[in-house]
C-alpha positions as CSV (number, residue, x, y, z in Angstrom):
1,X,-48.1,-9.5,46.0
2,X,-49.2,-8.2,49.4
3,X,-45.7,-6.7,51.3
4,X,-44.9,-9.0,54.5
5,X,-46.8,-8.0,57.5
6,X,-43.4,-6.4,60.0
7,X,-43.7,-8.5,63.1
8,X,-44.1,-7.0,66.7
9,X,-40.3,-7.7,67.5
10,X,-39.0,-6.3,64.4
11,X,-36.0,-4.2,65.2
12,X,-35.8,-2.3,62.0
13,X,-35.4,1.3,61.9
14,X,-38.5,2.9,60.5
15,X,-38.2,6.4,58.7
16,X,-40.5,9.0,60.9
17,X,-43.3,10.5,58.7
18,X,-42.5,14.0,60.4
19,X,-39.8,16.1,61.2
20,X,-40.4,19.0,63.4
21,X,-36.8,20.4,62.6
22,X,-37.2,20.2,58.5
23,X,-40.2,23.1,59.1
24,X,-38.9,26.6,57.6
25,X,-37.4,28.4,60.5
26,X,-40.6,31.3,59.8
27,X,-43.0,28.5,61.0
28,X,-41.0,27.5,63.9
29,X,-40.5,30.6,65.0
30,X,-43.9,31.5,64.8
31,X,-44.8,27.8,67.1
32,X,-42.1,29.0,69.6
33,X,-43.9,32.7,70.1
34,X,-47.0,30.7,71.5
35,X,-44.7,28.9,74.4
36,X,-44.5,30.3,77.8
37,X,-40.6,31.2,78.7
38,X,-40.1,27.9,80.6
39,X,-41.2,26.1,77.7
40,X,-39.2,28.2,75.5
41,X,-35.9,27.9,78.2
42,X,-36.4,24.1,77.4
43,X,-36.7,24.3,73.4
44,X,-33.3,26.5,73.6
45,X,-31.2,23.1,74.9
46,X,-32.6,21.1,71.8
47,X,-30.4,22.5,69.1
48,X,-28.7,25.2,67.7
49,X,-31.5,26.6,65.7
50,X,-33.9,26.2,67.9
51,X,-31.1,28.4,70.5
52,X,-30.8,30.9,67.5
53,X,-34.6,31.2,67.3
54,X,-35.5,31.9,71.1
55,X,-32.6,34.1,70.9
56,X,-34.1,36.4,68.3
57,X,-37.6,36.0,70.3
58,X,-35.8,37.3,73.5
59,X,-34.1,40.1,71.6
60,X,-37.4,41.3,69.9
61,X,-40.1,40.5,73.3
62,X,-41.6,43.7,75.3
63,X,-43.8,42.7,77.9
64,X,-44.7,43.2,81.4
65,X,-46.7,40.8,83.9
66,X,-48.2,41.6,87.3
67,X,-49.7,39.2,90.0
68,X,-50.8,39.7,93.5
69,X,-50.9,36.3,95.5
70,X,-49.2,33.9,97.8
71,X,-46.0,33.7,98.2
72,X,-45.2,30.4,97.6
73,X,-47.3,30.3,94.1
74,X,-47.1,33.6,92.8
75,X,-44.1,32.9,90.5
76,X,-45.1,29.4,89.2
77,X,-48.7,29.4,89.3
78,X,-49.6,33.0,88.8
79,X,-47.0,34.8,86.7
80,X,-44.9,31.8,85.0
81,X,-47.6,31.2,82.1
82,X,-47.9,34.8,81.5
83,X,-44.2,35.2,80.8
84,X,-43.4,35.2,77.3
85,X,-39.9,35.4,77.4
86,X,-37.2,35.6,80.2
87,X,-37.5,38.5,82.2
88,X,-34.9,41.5,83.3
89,X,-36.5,43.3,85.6
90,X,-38.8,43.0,88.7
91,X,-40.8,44.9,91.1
92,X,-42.0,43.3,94.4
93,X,-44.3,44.8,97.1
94,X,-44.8,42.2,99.7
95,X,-46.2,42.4,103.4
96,X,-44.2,42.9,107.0
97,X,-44.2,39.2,107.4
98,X,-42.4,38.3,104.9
99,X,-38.7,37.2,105.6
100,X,-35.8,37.4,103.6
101,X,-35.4,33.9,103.5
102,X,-39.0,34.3,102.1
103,X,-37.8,36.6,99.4
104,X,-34.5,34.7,98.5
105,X,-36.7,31.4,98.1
106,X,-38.3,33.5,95.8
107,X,-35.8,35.1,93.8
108,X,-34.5,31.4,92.9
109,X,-37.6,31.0,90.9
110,X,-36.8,33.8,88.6
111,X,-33.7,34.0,85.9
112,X,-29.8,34.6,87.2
113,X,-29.7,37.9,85.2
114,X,-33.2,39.7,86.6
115,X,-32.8,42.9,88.8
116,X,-35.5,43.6,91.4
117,X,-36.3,45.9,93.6
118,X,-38.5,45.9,96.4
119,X,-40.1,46.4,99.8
120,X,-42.2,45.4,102.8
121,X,-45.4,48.0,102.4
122,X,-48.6,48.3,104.4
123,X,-51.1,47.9,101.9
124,X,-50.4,46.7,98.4
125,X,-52.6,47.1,95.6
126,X,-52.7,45.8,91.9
127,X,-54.4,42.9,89.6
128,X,-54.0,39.1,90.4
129,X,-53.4,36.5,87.5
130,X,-56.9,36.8,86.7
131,X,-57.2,40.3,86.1
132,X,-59.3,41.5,89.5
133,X,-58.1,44.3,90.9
134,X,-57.0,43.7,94.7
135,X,-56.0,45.2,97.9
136,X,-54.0,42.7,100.6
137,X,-56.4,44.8,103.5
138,X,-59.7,44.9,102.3
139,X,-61.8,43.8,99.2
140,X,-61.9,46.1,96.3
141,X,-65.4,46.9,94.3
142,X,-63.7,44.4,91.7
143,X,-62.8,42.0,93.5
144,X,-64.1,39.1,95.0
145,X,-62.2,38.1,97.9
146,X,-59.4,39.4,100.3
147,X,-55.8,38.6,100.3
148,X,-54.1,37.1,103.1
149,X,-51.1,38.5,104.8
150,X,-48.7,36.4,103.2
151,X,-49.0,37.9,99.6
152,X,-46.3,39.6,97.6
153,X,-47.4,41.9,94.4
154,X,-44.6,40.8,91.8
155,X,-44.3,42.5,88.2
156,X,-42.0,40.9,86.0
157,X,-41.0,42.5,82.7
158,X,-38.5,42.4,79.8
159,X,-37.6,45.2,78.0
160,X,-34.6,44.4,75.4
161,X,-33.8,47.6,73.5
162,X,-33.8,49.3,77.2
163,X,-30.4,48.7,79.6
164,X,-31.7,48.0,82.8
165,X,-29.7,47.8,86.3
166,X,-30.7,48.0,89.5
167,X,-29.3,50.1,92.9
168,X,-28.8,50.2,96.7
169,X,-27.9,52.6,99.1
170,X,-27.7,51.1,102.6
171,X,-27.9,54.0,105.3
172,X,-26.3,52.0,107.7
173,X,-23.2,52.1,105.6
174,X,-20.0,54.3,106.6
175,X,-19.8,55.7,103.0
176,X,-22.5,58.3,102.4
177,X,-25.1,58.2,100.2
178,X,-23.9,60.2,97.6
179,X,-20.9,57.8,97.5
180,X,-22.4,54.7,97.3
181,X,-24.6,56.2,94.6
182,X,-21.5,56.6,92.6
183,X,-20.3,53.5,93.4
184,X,-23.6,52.0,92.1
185,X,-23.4,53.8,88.8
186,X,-26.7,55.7,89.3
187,X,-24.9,59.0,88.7
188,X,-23.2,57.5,84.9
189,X,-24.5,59.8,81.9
190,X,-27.4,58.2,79.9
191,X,-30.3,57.1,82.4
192,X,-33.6,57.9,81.7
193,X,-35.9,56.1,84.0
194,X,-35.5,55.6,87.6
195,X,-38.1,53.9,89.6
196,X,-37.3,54.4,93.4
197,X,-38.5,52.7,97.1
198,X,-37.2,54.3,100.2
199,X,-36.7,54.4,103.8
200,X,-34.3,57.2,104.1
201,X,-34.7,60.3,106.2
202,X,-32.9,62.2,103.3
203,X,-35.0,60.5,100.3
204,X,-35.5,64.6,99.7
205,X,-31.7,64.9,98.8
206,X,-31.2,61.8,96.9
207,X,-33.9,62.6,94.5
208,X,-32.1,66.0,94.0
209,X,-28.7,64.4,93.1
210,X,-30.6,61.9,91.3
211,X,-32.2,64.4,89.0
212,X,-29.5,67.0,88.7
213,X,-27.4,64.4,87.2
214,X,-30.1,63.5,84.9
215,X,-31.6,66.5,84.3
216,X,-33.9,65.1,81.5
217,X,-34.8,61.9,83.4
218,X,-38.1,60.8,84.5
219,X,-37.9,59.6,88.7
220,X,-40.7,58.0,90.2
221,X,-41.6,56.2,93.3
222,X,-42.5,56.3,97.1
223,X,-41.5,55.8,100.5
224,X,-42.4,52.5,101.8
225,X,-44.8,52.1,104.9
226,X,-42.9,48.7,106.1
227,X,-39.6,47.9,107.4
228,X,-37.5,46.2,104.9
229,X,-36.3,47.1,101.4
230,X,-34.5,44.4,99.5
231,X,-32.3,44.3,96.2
232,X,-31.8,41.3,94.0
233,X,-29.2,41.1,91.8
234,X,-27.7,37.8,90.1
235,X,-29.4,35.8,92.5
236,X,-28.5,37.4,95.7
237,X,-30.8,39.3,98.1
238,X,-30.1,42.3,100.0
239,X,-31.8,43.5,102.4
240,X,-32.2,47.3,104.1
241,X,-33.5,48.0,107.2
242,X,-33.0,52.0,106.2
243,X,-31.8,53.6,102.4
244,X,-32.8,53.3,98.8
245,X,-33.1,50.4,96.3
246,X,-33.8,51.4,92.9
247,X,-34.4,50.7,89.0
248,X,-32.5,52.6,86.4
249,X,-33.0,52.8,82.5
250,X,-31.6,53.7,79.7
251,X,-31.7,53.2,76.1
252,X,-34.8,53.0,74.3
253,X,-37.2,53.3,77.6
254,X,-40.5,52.3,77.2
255,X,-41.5,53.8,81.1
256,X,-43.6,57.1,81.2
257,X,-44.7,59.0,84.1
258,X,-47.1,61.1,85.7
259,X,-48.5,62.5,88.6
260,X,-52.1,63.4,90.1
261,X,-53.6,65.0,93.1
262,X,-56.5,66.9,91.8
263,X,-57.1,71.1,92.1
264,X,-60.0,73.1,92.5
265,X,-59.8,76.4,90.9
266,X,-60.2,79.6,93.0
267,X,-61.4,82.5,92.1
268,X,-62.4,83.8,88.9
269,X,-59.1,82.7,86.7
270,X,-55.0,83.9,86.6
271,X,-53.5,86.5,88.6
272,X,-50.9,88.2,86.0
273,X,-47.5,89.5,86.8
274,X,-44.7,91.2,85.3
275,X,-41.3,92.3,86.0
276,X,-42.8,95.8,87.9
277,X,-44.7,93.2,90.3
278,X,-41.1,90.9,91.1
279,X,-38.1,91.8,93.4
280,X,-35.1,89.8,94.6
281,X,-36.0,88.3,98.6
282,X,-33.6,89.1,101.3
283,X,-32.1,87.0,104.0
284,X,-32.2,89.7,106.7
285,X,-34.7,92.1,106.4
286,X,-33.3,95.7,107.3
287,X,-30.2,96.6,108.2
288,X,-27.5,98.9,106.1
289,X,-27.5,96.8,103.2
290,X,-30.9,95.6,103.1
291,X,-29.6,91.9,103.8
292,X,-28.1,89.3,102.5
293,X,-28.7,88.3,98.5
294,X,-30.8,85.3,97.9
295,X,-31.5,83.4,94.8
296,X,-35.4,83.5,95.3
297,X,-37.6,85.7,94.5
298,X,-40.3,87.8,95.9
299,X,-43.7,88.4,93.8
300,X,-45.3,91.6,95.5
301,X,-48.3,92.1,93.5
302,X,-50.4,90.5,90.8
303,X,-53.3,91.9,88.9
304,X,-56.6,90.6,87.8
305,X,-58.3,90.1,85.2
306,X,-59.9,93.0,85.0
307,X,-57.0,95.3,85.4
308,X,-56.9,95.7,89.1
309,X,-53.3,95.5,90.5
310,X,-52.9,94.3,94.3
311,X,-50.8,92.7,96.6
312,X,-49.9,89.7,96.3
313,X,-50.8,88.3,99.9
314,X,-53.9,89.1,99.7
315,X,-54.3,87.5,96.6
316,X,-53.5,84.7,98.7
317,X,-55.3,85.6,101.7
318,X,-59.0,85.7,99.6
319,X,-58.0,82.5,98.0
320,X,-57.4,80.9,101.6
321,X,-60.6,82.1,102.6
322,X,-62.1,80.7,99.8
323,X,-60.5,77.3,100.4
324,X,-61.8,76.6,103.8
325,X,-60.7,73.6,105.3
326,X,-59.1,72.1,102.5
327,X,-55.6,73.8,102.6
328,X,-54.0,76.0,99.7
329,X,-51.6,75.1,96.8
330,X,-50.6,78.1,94.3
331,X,-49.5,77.8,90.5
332,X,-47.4,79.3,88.5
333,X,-47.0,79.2,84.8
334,X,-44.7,80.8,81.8
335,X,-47.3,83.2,79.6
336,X,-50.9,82.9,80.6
337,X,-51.0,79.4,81.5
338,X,-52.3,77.7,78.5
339,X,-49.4,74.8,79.3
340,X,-50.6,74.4,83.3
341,X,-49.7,75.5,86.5
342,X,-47.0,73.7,88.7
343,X,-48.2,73.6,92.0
344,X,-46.7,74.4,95.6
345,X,-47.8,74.1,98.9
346,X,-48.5,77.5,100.5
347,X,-46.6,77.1,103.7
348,X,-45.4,80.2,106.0
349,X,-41.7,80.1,103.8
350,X,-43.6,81.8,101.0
351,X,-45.4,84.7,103.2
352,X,-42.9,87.8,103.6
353,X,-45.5,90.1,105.4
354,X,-43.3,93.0,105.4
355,X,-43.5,93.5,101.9
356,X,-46.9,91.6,101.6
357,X,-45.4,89.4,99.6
358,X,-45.2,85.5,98.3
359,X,-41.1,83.4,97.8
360,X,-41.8,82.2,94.5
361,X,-39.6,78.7,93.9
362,X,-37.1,78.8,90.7
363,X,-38.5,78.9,87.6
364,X,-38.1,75.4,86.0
365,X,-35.3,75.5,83.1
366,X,-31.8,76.6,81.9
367,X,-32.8,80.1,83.9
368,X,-34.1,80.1,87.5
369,X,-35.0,83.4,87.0
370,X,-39.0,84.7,86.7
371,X,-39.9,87.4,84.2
372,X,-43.4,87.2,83.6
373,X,-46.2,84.2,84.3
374,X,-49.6,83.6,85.5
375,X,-50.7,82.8,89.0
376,X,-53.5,80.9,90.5
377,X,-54.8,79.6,93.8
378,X,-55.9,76.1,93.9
379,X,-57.7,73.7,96.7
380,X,-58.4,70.4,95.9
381,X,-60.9,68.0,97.7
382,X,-62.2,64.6,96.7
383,X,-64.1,65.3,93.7
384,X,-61.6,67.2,92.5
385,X,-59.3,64.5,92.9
386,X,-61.3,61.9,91.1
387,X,-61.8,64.2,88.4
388,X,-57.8,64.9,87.6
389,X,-57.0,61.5,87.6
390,X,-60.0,60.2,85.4
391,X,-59.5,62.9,83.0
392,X,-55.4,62.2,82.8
393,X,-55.8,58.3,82.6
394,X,-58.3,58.5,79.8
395,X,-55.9,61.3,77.9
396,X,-53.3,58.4,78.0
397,X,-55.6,56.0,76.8
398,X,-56.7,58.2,74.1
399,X,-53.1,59.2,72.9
400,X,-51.9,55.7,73.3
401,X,-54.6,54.3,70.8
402,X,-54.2,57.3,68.6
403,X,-50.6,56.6,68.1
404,X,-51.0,52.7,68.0
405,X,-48.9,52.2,71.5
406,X,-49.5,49.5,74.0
407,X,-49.8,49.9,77.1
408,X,-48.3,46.6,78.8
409,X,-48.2,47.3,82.7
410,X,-47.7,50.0,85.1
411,X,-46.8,50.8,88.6
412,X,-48.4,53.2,90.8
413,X,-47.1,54.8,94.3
414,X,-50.5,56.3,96.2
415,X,-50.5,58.4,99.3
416,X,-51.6,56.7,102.4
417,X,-54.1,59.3,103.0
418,X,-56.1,58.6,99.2
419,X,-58.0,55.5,101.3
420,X,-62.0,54.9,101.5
421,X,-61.9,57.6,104.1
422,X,-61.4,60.2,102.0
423,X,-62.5,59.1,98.6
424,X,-65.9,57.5,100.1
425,X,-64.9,54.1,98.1
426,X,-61.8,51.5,98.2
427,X,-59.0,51.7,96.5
428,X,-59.9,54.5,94.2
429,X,-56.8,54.9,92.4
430,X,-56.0,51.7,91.3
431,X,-59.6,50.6,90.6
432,X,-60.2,54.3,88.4
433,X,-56.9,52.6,86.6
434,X,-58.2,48.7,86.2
435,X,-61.5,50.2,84.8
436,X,-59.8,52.6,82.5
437,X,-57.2,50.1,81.2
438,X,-58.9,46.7,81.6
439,X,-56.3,44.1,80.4
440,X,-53.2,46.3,81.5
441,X,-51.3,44.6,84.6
442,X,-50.8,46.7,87.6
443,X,-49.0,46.9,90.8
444,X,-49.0,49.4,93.5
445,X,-48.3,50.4,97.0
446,X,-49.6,53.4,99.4
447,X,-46.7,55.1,100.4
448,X,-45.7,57.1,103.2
449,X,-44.7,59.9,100.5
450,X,-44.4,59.8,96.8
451,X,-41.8,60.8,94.7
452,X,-42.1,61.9,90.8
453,X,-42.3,65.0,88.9
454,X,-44.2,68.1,89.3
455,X,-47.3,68.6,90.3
456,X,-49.8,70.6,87.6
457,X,-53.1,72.0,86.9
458,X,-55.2,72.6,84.0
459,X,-52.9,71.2,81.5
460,X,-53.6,70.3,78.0
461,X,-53.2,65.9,77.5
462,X,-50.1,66.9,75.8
463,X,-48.3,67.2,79.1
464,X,-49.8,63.6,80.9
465,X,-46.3,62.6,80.7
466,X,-43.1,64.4,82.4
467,X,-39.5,64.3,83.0
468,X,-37.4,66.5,85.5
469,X,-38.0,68.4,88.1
470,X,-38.7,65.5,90.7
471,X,-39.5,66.1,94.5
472,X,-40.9,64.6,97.5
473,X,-45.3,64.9,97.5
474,X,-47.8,64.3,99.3
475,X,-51.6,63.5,98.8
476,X,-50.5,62.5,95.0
477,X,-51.1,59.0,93.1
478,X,-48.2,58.2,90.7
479,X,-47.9,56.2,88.1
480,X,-45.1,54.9,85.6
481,X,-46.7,53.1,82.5
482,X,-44.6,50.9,80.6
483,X,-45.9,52.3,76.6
484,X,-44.3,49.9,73.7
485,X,-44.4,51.6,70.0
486,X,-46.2,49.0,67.5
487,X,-43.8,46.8,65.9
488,X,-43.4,45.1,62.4
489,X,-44.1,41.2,62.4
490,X,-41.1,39.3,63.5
491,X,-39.4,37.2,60.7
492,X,-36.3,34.8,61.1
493,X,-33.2,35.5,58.8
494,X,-32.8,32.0,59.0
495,X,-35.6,31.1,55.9
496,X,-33.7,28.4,54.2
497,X,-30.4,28.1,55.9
498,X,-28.1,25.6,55.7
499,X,-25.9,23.9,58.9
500,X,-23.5,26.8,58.2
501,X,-25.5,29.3,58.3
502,X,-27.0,27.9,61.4
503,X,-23.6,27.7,62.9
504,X,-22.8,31.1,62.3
505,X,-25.9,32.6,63.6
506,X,-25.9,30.3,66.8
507,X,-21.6,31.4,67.5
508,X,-23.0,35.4,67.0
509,X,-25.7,35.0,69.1
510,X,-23.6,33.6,71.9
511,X,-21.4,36.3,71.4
512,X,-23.7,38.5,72.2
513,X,-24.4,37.3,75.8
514,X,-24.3,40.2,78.4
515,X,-21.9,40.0,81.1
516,X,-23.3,40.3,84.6
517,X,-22.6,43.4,86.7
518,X,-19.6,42.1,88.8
519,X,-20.2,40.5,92.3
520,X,-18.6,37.8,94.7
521,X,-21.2,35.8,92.8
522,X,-19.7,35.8,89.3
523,X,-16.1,36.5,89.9
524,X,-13.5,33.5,88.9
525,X,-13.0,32.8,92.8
526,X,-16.3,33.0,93.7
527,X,-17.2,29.9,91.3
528,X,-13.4,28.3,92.0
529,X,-12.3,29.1,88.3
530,X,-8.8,29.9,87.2
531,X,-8.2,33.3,86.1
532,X,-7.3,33.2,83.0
533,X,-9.0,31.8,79.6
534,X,-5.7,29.6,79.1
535,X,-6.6,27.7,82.4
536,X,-10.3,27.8,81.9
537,X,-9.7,25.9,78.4
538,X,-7.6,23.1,80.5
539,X,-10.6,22.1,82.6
540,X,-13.0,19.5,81.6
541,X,-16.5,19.7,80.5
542,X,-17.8,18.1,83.9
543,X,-16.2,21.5,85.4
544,X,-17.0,24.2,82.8
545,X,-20.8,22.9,83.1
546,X,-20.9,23.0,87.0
547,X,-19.7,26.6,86.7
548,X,-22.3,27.5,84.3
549,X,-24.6,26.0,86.6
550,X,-23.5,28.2,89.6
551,X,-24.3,31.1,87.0
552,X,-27.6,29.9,86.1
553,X,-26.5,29.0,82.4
554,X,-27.1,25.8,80.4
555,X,-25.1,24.3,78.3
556,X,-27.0,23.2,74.4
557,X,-26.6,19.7,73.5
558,X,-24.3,20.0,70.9
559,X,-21.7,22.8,72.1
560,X,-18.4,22.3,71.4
561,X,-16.1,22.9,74.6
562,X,-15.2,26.6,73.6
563,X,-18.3,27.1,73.6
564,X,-18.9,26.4,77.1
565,X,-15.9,28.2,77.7
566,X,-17.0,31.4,75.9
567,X,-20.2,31.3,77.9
568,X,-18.5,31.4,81.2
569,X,-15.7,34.1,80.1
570,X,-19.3,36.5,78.7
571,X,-20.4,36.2,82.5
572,X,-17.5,36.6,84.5
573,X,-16.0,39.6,84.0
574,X,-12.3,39.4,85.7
575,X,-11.0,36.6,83.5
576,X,-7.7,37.4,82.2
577,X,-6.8,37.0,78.4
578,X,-3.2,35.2,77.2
């Protein structure tokens, strides 16, 4: 007997076929990976596994996404289906006509808890969402068009095993720098990375304190050509006419840094010298005494290869001649210099004529004091510029594919000066980069000086990377890499759980929420929340979700009301326990 046909109007409830939900978590988990973060933001609200899920994605997720474009687009167009899970940190280099009103319409576009950094820069340079490498001033060899005026670079990454927080020192502000620093936390033990952009007439000094309270830390960045630096944190924009704004990392960083000019080799190889050829410098010259003590000291002769022993300013004086027009930069180096030579700019500070002599800067270590080393005059000139940093970025590449790293972005600070005029092309630098490392996002601004660690020459590819010992260049590119180990597949711990176990993993993963650094923004008075937990329970669910929504938070169909409650007390940080 044939079943009876169900008419059109039949109200019955049909069983579905499908049920996305009955899927073992390890497939769902795999599905989410492939959504974008928006699309992943939306899965979170379905359920509680599906919050658990994205939750273990966003604690596992390294990646790093760069775009040069319009303002208005560049989040949602360029960068949002790139993201693949919510980013927490952010780099923008954006044009003089940019406002801040231009900049806070586009921090709304990015998550509550990102930190940014930023500036208005004369030229900016990187890859747009397609990949082409770009300048907003001319057209690059790789690129096929120009950008407008109006175009911000914005890199947007997400690093979870790394602590990230963000900085600003206003100079305009009565507390000095070193002060609001402090106040800032950029002086508390444990950061590793700090990626700087400045308009500060004593950049040179904050670097210093920067570094000698992280002695171990790697500091990058540059001095920005425009007017304006900004800082966004929780959603609100600041903005500096003059001072500092600035990244910091810590925990397992994944930033590495290094830094290129290019030197030409004078002569026929090291100068030696040994303690016979050193002697401690002298304030004063003459006198009963001799003059004042001074920490430096003097090198007053070095001897060639072949066993000759002469002064050492004259050593200096053949390699000038030699250099021509091109200026003069000297090296020194521990043993014979199989490890490199940190170079310094010969100025008249290093010349003591009366002793035909050269200052030598502190040796680099626990003891400032120089024993023995190498020396060696270098020039450096376009070619030999192109050649250092081709030969360091394809040592990277090299060790990065050796180890199985990935390289996932970077950012690069260039002199002003390293412009078609002196290289002969455009955009050297960050074209050398885009060729080198093809699918590897990048972002990058000519600076009107660049900060990172020392310059060398002749160093093995074991020492493309450094950490301490960060000054103020010039002439240099920079560039921080963001290098990820490879990682084992993900898997969900969730194979075959029952509602409990759901439960349980969805309450310890909301536990686990970070508070936000405290501001006007996310104290209780700022949102017009009681102070205490025992008040917050009181309100109703309309309030608790209107104050999540001031935070940026969303509440998952399904929550309990202490849940909601324990979501607000994780992000406002003077609630009072009773």
């Amino acid at each position: 007997m044939e079943p009876a046909a169900m008419e059109p109007n039949d109200t019955a409830e049909v069983e579905p076929a499908f049920n996305l939900l009955d899927l073992d978590p390890e497939l769902l988990l795999a599905a989410l990976e492939g959504l974008a973060a928006r699309d992943q933001a939306r899965a979170r609200l379905a359920c509680k596994l599906l919050y658990v899920l994205i939750d273990e994605i966003s604690r596992t997720t390294t990646f790093m996404t760069s775009a040069l474009g319009p303002l208005k687009s560049v989040v949602k167009s360029d960068l949002a289906p790139h993201l693949e899970a919510a980013p927490t940190l952010g780099i923008c280099f954006s044009r003089d006509e940019c406002e801040q009103s231009d900049i806070a319409t586009l921090a709304k576009e990015l998550p509550y808890h990102l930190e940014m950094i930023g500036g208005h820069m004369s030229v900016v340079a990187g890859t747009d969402a397609s990949g082409q490498l770009v300048q907003t001033n001319t057209v690059c060899p790789h690129a096929q068009r120009t950008m407008d005026d109006n175009m911000v670079g914005l890199s947007l990454g997400r690093f979870p095993e790394a602590t990230v927080r963000s900085f600003a020192v206003d100079a305009s502000q009565r507390e000095s720098w070193h002060a609001q620093l402090e106040a800032e936390g950029a002086l508390e033990e444990g950061w590793k990375v700090f990626v700087l952009v400045a308009r500060h007439r004593r950049v040179g000094e904050i670097v210093e304190c920067l570094q000698a309270a992280h002695p171990a830390a790697a500091i990058i960045g540059g001095i920005a050509s425009g007017d304006a630096l900004y800082r966004t944190r929780a959603g609100v924009v600041t903005k500096l006419d003059e001072g500092v704004v600035g990244l910091m990392l810590k925990g397992s960083v994944p930033l590495a840094a290094f830094v290129s000019r290019g030197a030409r080799g004078l002569g026929e190889g090291p100068f030696s010298f040994g303690p016979d050829d050193l002697a401690p410098l002298r304030r004063f010259d003459g006198g009963a005494d001799g003059g004042a003590a001074d920490p430096r000291q003097m090198l007053t002769h070095v001897t060639r290869s072949n066993g000759e022993r002469l002064p050492a300013l004259r050593a200096a004086i053949e390699g000038l001649n030699e250099a021509a027009q091109s200026g003069l930069t000297f090296g020194l180096a521990d043993g014979d210099g199989d490890g490199g030579f940190e170079l310094t700019g010969l100025g008249n500070e290093h010349v003591v004529q009366s002793h035909h002599a050269l200052v030598l800067p502190p040796r680099r270590g626990d003891d400032p004091t120089w024993e023995r080393g190498a020396l060696r005059f270098y020039s450096f000139d376009p070619e030999s510029c192109k050649l250092d940093l081709t030969t360091r970025l394809h040592a990277v590449k090299a060790a990065a594919e050796a180890r199985g790293d990935t390289i996932v972005g970077a950012v690069m600070f260039t002199c002003s000066g390293r412009t078609h005029h002196f290289f002969g092309e455009a955009a050297f630098d960050a074209g050398t980069f885009n060729k080198i490392f093809t699918d590897v996002p990048l972002i990058g601004m000519y600076a009107g000086g660049e900060i990172g660690p020392p310059l060398l020459a002749d160093a093995p590819p074991s020492r493309a990377f450094q950490v301490g010992g960060a000054s103020m260049h010039g002439f240099t590119a920079i560039f921080g890499l963001f290098i990820v180990p490879p990682r084992p597949p993900r898997a969900s711990q969730l194979a075959f759980a029952d509602d409990d176990a759901v439960a349980a993993a969805y309450a310890e993963a909301r536990s686990r929420t970070e508070p936000i650094p405290p501001d006007a923004a996310s104290s209780s008075a700022g949102l017009g929340l009681p102070k205490s937990l025992r008040e917050l329970r009181s309100l109703p669910v309309k309030a608790l979700k209107a104050a999540m929504a001031k935070l940026g938070l969303v509440a998952v169909p399904g929550s309990e009301k202490e849940d909601l409650v324990l979501e607000i007390a994780n992000h406002v940080p003077d609630l009072q326990e009773d």
